[in-house]
MIGUDREN-792506 format. One record per residue (C-alpha): residue in one letter; z, y, x. Coordinates in steps of 0.05 Angstrom, whole numbers, plus 5000, padded with zeros to 4 digits. Layout:
N
A,Z,Y,X .
...
This chain:
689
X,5729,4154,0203 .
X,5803,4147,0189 .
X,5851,4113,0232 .
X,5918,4085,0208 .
X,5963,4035,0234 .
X,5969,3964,0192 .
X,6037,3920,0180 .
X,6066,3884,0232 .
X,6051,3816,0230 .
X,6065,3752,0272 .
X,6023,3742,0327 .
X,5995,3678,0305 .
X,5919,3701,0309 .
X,5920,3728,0238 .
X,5929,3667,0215 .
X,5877,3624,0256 .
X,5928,3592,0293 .
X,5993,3556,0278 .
X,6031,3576,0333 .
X,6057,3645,0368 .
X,6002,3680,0411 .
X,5999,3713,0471 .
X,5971,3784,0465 .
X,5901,3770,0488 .
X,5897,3699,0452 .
X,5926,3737,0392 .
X,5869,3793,0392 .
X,5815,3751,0413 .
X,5830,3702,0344 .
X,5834,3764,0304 .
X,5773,3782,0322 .
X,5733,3728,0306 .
X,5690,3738,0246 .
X,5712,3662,0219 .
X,5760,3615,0223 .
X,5793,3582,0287 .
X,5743,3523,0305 .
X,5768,3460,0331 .
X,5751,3473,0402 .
X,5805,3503,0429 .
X,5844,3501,0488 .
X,5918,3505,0505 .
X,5954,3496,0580 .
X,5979,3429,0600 .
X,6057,3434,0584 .
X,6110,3432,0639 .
X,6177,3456,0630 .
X,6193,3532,0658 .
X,6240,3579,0652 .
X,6215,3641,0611 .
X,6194,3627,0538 .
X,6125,3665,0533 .
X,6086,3651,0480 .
X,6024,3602,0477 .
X,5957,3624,0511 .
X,5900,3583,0487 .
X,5820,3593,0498 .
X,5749,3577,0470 .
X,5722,3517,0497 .
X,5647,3502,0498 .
X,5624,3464,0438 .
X,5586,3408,0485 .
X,5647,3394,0537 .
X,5702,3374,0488 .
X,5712,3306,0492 .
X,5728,3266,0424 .
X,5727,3199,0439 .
X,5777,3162,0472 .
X,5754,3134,0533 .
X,5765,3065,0571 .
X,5802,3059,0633 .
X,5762,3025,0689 .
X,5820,3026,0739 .
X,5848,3072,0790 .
X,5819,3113,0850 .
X,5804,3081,0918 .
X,5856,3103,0961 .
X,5840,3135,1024 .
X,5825,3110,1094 .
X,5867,3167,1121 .
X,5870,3179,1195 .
X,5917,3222,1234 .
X,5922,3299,1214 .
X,5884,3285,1143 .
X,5896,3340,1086 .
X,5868,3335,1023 .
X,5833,3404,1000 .
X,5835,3427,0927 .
X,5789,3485,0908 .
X,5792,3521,0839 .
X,5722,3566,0836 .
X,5655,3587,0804 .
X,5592,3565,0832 .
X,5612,3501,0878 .
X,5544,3479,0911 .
X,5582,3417,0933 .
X,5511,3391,0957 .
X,5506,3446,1008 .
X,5508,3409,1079 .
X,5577,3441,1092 .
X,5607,3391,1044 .
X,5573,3327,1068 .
X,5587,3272,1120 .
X,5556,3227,1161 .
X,5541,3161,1119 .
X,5537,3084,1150 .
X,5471,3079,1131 .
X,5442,3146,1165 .
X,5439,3193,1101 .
X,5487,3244,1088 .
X,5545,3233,1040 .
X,5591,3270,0999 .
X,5661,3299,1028 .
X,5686,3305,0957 .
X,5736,3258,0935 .
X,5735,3284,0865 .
X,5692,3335,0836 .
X,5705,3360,0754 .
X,5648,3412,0725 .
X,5700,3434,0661 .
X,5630,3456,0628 .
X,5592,3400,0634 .
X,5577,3354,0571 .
X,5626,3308,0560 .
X,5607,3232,0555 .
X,5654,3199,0512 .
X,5622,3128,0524 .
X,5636,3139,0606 .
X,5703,3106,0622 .
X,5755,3138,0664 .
X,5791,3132,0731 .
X,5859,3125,0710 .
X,5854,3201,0685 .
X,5830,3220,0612 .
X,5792,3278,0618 .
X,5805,3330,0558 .
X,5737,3364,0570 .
X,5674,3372,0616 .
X,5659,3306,0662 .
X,5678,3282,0731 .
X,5654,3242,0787 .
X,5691,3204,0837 .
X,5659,3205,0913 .
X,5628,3135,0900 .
X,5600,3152,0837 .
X,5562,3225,0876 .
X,5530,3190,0922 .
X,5504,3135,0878 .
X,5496,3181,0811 .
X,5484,3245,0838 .
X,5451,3240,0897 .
X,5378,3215,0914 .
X,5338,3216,0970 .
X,5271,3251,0969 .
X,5248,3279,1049 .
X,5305,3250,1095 .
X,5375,3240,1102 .
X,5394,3302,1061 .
X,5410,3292,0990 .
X,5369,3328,0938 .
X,5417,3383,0922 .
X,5376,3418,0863 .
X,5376,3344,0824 .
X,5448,3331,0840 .
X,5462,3401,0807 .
X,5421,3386,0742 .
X,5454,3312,0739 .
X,5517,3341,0738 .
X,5506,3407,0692 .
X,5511,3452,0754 .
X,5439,3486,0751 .
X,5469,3557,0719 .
X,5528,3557,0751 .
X,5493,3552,0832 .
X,5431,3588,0800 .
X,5433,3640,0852 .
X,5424,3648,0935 .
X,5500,3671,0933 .
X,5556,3642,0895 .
X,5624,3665,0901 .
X,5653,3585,0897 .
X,5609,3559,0959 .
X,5633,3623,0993 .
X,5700,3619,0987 .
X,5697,3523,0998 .
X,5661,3540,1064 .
X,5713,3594,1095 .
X,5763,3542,1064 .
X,5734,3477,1087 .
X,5660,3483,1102 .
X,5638,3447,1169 .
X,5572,3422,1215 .
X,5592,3351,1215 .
X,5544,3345,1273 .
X,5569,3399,1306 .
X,5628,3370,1365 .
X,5644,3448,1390 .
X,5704,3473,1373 .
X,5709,3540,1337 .
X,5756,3596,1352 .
X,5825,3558,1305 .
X,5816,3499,1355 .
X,5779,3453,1301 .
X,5719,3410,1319 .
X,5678,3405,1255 .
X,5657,3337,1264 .
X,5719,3311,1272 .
X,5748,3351,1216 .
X,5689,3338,1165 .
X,5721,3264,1164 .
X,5794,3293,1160 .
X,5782,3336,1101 .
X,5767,3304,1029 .
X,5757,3350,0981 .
X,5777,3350,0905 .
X,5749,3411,0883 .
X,5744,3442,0802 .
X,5682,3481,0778 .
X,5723,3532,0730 .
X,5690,3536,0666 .
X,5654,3604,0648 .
X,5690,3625,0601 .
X,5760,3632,0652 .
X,5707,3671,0704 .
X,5666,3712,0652 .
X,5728,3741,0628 .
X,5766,3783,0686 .
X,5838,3804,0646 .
X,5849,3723,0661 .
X,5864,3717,0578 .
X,5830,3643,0583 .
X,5848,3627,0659 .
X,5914,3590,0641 .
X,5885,3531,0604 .
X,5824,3521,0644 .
X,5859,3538,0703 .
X,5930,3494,0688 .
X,5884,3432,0673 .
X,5844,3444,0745 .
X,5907,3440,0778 .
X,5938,3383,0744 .
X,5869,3343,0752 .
X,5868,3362,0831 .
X,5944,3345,0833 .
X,5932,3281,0791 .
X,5879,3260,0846 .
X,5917,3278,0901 .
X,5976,3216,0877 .
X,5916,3170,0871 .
X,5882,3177,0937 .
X,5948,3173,0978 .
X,5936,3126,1019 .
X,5978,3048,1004 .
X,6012,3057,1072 .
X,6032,3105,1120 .
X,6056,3182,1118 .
X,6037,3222,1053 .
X,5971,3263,1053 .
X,5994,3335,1045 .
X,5942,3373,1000 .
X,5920,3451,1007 .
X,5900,3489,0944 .
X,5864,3545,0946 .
X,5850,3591,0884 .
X,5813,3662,0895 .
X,5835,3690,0827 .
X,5871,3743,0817 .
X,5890,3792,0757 .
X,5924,3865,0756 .
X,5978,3870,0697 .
X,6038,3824,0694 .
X,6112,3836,0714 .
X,6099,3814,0783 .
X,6171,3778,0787 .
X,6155,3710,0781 .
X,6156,3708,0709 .
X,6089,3706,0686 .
X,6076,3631,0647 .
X,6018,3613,0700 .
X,6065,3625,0760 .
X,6121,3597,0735 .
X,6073,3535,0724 .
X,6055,3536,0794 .
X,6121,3530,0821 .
X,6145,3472,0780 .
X,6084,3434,0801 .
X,6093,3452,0873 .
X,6166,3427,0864 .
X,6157,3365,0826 .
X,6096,3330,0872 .
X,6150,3341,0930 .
X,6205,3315,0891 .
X,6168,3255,0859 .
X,6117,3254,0905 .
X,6138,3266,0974 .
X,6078,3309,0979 .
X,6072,3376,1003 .
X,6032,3423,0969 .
X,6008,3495,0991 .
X,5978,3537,0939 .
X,5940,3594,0971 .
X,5919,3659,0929 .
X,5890,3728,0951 .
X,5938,3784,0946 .
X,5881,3830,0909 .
X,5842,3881,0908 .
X,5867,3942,0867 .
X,5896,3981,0916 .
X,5857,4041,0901 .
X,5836,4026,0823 .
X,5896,4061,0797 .
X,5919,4005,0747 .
X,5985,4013,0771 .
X,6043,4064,0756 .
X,6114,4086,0742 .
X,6149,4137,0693 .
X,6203,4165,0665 .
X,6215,4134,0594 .
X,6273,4158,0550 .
X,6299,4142,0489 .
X,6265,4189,0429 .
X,6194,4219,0419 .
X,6171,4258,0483 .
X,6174,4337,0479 .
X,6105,4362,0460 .
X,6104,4399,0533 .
X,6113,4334,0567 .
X,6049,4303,0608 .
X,6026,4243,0570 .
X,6005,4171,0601 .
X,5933,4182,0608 .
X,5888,4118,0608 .
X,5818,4126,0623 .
X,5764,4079,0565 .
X,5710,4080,0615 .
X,5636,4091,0576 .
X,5590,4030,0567 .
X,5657,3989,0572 .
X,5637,3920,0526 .
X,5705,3891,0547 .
X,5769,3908,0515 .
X,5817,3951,0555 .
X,5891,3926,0564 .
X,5962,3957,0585 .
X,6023,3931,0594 .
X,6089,3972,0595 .
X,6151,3931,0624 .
X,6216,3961,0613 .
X,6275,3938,0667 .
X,6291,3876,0665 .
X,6371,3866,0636 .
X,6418,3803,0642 .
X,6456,3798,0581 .
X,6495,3756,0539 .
X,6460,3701,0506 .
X,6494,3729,0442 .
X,6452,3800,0445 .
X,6392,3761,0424 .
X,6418,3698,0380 .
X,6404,3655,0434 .
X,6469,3615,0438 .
X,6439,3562,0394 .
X,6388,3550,0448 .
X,6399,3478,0480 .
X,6377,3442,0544 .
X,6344,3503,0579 .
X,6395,3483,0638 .
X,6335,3446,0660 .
X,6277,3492,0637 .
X,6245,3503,0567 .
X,6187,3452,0546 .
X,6143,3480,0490 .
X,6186,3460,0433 .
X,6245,3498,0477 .
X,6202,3562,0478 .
X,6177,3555,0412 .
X,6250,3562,0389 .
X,6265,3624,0435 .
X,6210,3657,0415 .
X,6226,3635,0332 .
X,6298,3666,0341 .
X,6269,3732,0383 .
X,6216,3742,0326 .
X,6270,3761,0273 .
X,6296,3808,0309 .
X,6274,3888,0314 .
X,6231,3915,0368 .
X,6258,3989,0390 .
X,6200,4003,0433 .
X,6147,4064,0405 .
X,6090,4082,0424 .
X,6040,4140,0396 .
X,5966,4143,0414 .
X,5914,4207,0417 .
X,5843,4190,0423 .
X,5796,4227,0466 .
X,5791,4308,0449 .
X,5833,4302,0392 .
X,5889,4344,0372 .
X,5934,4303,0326 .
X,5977,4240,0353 .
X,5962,4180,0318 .
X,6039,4167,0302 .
X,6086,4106,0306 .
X,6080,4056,0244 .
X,6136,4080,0196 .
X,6165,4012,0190 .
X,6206,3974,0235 .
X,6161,3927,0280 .
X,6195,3859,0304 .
X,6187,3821,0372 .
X,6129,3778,0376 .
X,6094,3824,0319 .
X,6024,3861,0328 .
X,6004,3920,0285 .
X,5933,3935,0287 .
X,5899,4004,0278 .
X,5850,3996,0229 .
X,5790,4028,0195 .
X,5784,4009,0135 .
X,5788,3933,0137 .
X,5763,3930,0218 .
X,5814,3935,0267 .
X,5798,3978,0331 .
X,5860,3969,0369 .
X,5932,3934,0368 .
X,5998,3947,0401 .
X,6048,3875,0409 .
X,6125,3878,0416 .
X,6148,3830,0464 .
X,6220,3808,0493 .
X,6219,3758,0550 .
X,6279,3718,0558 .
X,6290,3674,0626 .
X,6339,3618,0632 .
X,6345,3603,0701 .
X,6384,3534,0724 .
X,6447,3569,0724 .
X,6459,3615,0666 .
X,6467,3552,0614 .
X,6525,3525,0657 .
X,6585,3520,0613 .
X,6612,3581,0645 .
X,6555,3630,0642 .
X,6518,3650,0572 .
X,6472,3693,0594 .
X,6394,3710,0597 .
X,6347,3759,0632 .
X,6300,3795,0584 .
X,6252,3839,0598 .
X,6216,3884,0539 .
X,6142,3900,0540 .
X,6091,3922,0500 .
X,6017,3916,0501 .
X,5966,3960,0477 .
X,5890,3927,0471 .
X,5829,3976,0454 .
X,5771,3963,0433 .
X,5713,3956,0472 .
X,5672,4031,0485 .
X,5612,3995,0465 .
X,5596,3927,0426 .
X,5559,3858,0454 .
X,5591,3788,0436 .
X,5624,3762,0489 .
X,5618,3690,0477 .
X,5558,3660,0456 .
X,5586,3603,0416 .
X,5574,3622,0339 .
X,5639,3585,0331 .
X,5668,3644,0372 .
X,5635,3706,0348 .
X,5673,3772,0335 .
X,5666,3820,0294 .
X,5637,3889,0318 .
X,5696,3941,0327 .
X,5692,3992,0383 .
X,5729,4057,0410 .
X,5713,4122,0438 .
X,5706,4129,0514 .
X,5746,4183,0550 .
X,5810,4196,0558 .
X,5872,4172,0511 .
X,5938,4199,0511 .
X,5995,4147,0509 .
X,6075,4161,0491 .
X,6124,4110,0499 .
X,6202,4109,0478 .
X,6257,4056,0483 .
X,6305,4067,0423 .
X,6352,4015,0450 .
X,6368,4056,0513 .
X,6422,4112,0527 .
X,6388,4140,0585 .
X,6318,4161,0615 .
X,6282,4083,0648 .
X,6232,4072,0697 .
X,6180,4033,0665 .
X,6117,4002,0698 .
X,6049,4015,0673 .
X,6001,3963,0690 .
X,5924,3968,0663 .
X,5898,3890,0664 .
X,5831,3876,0697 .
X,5768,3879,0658 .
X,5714,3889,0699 .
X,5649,3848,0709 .
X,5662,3792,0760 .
X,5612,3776,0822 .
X,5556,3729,0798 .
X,5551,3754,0731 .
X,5518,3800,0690 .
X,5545,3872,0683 .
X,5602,3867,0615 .
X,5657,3907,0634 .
X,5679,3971,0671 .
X,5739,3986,0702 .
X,5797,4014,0656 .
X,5848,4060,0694 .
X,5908,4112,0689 .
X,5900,4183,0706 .
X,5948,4233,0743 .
X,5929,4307,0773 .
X,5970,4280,0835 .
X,5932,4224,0851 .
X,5900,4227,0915 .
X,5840,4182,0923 .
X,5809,4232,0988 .
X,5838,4261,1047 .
X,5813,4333,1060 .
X,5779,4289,1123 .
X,5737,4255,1072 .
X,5763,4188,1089 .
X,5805,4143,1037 .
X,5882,4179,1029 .
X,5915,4093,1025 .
X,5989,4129,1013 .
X,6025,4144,0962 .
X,6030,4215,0935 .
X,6111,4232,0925 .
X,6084,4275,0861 .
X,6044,4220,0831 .
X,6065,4171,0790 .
X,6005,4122,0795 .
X,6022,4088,0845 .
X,5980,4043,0901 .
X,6042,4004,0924 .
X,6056,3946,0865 .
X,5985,3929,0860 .
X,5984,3859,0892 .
X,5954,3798,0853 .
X,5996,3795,0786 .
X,5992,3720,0784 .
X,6016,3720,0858 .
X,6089,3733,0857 .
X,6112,3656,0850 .
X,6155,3625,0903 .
X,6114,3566,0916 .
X,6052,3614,0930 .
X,6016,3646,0990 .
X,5991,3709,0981 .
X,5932,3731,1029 .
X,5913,3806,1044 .
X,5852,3830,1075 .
X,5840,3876,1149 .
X,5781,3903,1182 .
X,5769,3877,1242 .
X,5749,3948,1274 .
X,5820,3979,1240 .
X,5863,3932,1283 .
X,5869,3967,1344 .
X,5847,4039,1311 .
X,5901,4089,1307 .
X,5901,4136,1246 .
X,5903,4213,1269 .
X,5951,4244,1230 .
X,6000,4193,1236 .
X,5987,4144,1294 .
X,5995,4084,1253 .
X,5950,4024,1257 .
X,5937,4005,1181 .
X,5880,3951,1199 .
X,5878,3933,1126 .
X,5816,3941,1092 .
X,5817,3993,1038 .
X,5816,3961,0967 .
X,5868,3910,1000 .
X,5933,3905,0948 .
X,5999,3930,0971 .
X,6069,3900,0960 .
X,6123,3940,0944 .
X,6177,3944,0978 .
X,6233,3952,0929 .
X,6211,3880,0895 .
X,6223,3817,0939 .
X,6181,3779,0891 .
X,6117,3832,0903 .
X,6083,3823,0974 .
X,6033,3790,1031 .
X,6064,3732,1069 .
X,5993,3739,1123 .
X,5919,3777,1120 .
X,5857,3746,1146 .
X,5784,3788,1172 .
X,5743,3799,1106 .
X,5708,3855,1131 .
X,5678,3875,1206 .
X,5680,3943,1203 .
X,5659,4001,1146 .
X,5577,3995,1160 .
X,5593,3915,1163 .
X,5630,3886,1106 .
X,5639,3818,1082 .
X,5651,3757,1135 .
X,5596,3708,1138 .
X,5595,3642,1097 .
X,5549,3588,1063 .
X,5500,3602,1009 .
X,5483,3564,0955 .
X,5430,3523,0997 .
X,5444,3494,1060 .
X,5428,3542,1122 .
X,5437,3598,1089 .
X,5496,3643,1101 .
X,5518,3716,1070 .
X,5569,3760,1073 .
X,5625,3771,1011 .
X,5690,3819,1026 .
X,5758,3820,0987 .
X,5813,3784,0989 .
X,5787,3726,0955 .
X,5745,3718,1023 .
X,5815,3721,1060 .
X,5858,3674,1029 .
X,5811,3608,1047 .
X,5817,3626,1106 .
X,5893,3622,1114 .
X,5882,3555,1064 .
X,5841,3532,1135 .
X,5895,3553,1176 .
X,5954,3519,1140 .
X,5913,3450,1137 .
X,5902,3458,1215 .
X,5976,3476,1237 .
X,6027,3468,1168 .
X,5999,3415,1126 .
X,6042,3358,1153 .
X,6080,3304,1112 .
X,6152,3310,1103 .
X,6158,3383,1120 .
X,6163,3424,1051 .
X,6109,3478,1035 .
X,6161,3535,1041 .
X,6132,3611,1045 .
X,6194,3618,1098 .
X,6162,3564,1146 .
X,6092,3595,1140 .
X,6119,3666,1151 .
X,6162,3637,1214 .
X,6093,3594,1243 .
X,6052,3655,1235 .
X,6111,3699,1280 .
X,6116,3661,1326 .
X,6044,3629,1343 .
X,6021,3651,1412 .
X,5947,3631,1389 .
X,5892,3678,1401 .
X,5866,3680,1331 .
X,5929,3714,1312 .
X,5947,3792,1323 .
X,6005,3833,1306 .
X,6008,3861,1226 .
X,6043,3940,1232 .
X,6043,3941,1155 .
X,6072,3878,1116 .
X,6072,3906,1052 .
X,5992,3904,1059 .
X,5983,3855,1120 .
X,6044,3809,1122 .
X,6076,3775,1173 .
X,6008,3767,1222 .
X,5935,3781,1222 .
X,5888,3712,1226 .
X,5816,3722,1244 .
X,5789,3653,1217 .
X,5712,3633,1234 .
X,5680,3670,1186 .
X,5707,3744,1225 .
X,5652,3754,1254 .
């Protein structure tokens, strides 16, 4: 076996696709063992303001649509009454049959609370006309058309949820007793609509089962299956433009605007965690263009994460030549029986220069933010230009460094490591360049970039990870154990903090076992106190770090990012340093030097250490269990804002939730004593108990 490093070459997915990559679209194209099929997906387009390059993602062969489909008019408006909020959920596994989700119906049976419901894997029917919106893939079904497509009576006045599922292509994806979607929909909006007591936020659930339409998104497998989030932004930009899209259409003709509240219990580790990232940046301008075109208020809740203690995160000292031989390398941990590919990113400071350090003066109209075409130009101009980051590699109980290519390696350029004609593992140059709304003003020519590069390894141990023949890669894998990273920034006259971030790849809930865990090692991490219990502080010695490790797709100002407490921590003292901590242990944590990285509120996912998880529906109605994490949190706040902040004509601002939250006198609510982990106040929803 002999390992070398390959030329640089564009990151265009070796030539399967015609435009710059991303560094996960780029290595999962390479790796296919043919050519780039036809079904393919790319991110709805909206202008932002950092050119990254494009992210696309397989699509299953049976939901593309290819037809062009008739338009059989618009959406029934709503019958809104008073204090109505439309809910938007973005999951996997949505029993939307479950009797949480229904309402009473005017002839006795039970009908559908969804408004809108899009499965993104189901078949397509290109002979099915639309509703005003052209679906690109999967199928959808307006309320009317669930309870008079979907849903048959068999024994009563409950619909037959198992038929509903296989009409609409839902069997695998509820094909369980617990299903992290239905979860997460009931702590957001799940309620008796027979039931007329309230519950401890005040709500009556059959008055509120009438006041909450849902238009709710089964993710497609693909976005879930895969944890680093490589495919989320297409699947998960086209979920929120759909729910957006029906959100206009069901306003009602007259009267106030329907504010809508979207939750989306996602979350992934690596990014720059400024705001930056292309799915966040999305976000925003969506947020801020159905207010400004709209008059509608949107509130886009996410969980804050759960990495606090997987040591993902970390900062060191990076100068400007080849490391001493004596100094500690970056140590990253290939776990064993790892079938998914480990990732880190390495983000130097971020530096506002002149738009003529790059040859970027020629760039026009980013004043406004940078369409596709815009960024497509950025990142043309960037590509020429030389990249002076370095990095070396040692594999596992070896003695010789793998050393930098010999040749100069440009922005936007990968260079694989290869074996023979297989590659095993690729690092990707990148520089980052934001135009905010000021700095193309005719007296200001500058641009932040920020410089990063991403090493991908192969997998520890081989399985295909799609099933699609279209999609199949070829077989390339990696020792497991421990390999030694060094990093150097050419371009710099001094040492530089950079960040280390190791992107999620574990196996998601509901699915079977793929991927393990990738993290960084450091002889001064503390994981134990000599007590036994969890040490949740930093070590001063350390430089992985469990501050930073909030939800990387999180940091956008139009977001609100949810932590999670245990309910027996909040009034528990620690004894060695009579804090109250309250937050649950794998609960991210904000740091405090970045405005951009934190928790705006926590919510109860846990009752105590021998009782975790808060309770919530099952797949079939009647049945409840218990899930913990974050992701259990932040529907919870997504309840809360729809009962007290989801009002029209007040603006979904994180500064207004933050103040409601302070100042609330309600007895849900108890004091947080650590914001970078619990935010401004601690909400124990219905499901803390």
């Amino acid at each position: 076996m002999v390992w070398s490093w390959g030329t640089a070459t564009r990151m265009d997915g070796g030539g399967k696709a015609a435009t710059v990559q991303s560094p996960q679209s780029d290595w999962w194209q390479r790796m296919l063992a043919g050519d780039l099929p036809d079904h393919v997906l790319t991110p709805v387009d909206r202008e932002v303001y950092t050119a990254h390059p494009d992210e696309t993602a397989p699509l299953c062969r049976q939901a593309a649509c290819t037809g062009t489909r008739d338009d059989r008019g618009d959406v029934a408006p709503l019958h809104a009454q008073s204090g109505t909020v439309i809910m938007g959920v973005i999951d996997d596994g949505l029993a939307f049959a479950n009797a949480r989700f229904l309402k009473p119906g005017d002839d006795g049976r039970y009908q559908t609370r969804m408004a809108a419901f899009w499965n993104q894997d189901a078949t397509c029917d290109d002979t099915r006309p639309t509703h005003g919106y052209a679906l690109p893939f999967g199928q959808d079904w307006l309320e009317q058309e669930i309870n008079t497509d979907l849903f048959t009576y068999q024994d009563g006045p409950y619909p037959d949820a198992d038929a509903a599922y296989r009409l609409s292509g839902m069997s695998r994806a509820v094909a369980g007793a617990l299903r992290h979607g239905t979860h997460v929909m009931d702590l957001a909006t799940g309620y008796d609509c027979d039931d007329t007591t309230p519950n401890s936020l005040g709500e009556v659930p059959s008055d509120l089962a009438l006041r909450r339409p849902i238009v709710a998104v089964q993710l497609a497998r693909y976005a879930t299956q895969n944890a680093s989030g490589a495919f989320m932004a297409p699947f998960v930009t086209h979920a929120m433009t759909y729910i957006l899209d029906r959100a206009v259409r069901l306003q009602p003709e007259t009267g106030d605007r329907v504010p809508v509240v979207l939750n989306f219990s996602y979350g992934i580790y690596a990014s720059a965690l400024n705001g930056r990232a292309a799915i966040e940046e999305w976000i925003d301008d969506a947020v801020k263009a159905m207010w400004r075109d709209h008059g509608i208020p949107v509130w886009v809740v996410l969980p804050a994460g759960n990495s606090h203690m997987d040591r993902t995160h970390g900062q060191l000292e990076a100068g400007a030549t080849r490391p001493a031989s004596h100094t500690p390398p970056l140590i990253l941990r290939h776990p064993p029986e790892n079938k998914a590919p480990t990732v880190v990113e390495i983000w130097w400071p971020e530096r506002t220069t002149s738009l003529k350090t790059y040859g970027l003066e020629r760039v026009k109209g980013a004043k406004g933010g940078l369409n596709a075409k815009d960024r497509r130009q950025v990142i043309e101009l960037l590509s020429a230009l030389p990249s002076p980051l370095r990095l070396e590699l040692r594999p596992p109980m070896a003695t010789d460094w793998i050393e930098v290519p010999p040749d100069a390696v440009n922005f936007f350029h990968g260079v694989p490591l290869q074996d023979g004609d297989r590659t095993l593992a690729m690092t990707y140059h990148e520089a980052l360049a934001s135009f905010g709304r000021k700095t193309m003003d005719t007296d200001e020519h500058t641009v932040s970039v920020q410089l990063k590069l991403t090493l991908i390894l192969s997998p520890a141990a081989f399985e295909q990870p799609i099933k699609d023949p279209a999609f199949a890669w070829t077989e390339a894998t990696l020792p497991a154990g421990d390999w030694h990273l060094r990093v150097w920034n050419e371009d710099t006259d001094a040492a530089e903090s950079v960040t280390v971030r190791c992107q999620r790849n574990d196996t998601p809930f509901g699915f079977r076992p793929f991927g393990r865990q990738s993290r960084l090692e450091d002889v001064d991490y503390r994981e134990v106190r000599p007590d036994g219990r969890a040490d949740q502080d930093d070590n001063d010695a350390a430089w992985v770090l469990k501050r930073g490790t909030t939800n990387a797709i999180g940091s956008g100002a139009h977001t609100t990012r949810v932590g999670s407490v245990r309910v027996a921590n909040v009034t528990r003292r620690d004894v060695p340093t009579n804090d109250v901590t309250a937050a649950s242990v794998f609960s991210s944590a904000g740091d405090p030097a970045n405005p951009r990285d934190g928790v705006d509120i926590a919510a109860a996912s846990e009752v105590s250490a021998a009782l975790p998880g808060v309770m919530a529906a099952g797949t079939h109605s009647g049945s409840a269990f218990r899930l913990s994490g974050t992701s259990a949190s932040a529907p919870q706040v997504a309840r809360w804002i729809a009962q007290e902040l989801a009002r029209p004509g007040i603006p979904p601002l994180r500064d207004a939730l933050i103040a409601e939250a302070e100042n609330s006198t309600a007895t849900y609510f108890s004091d947080s004593y650590f914001p970078e982990r619990t935010g401004a106040r601690i909400l124990f929803g219905p499901g803390a108990r």
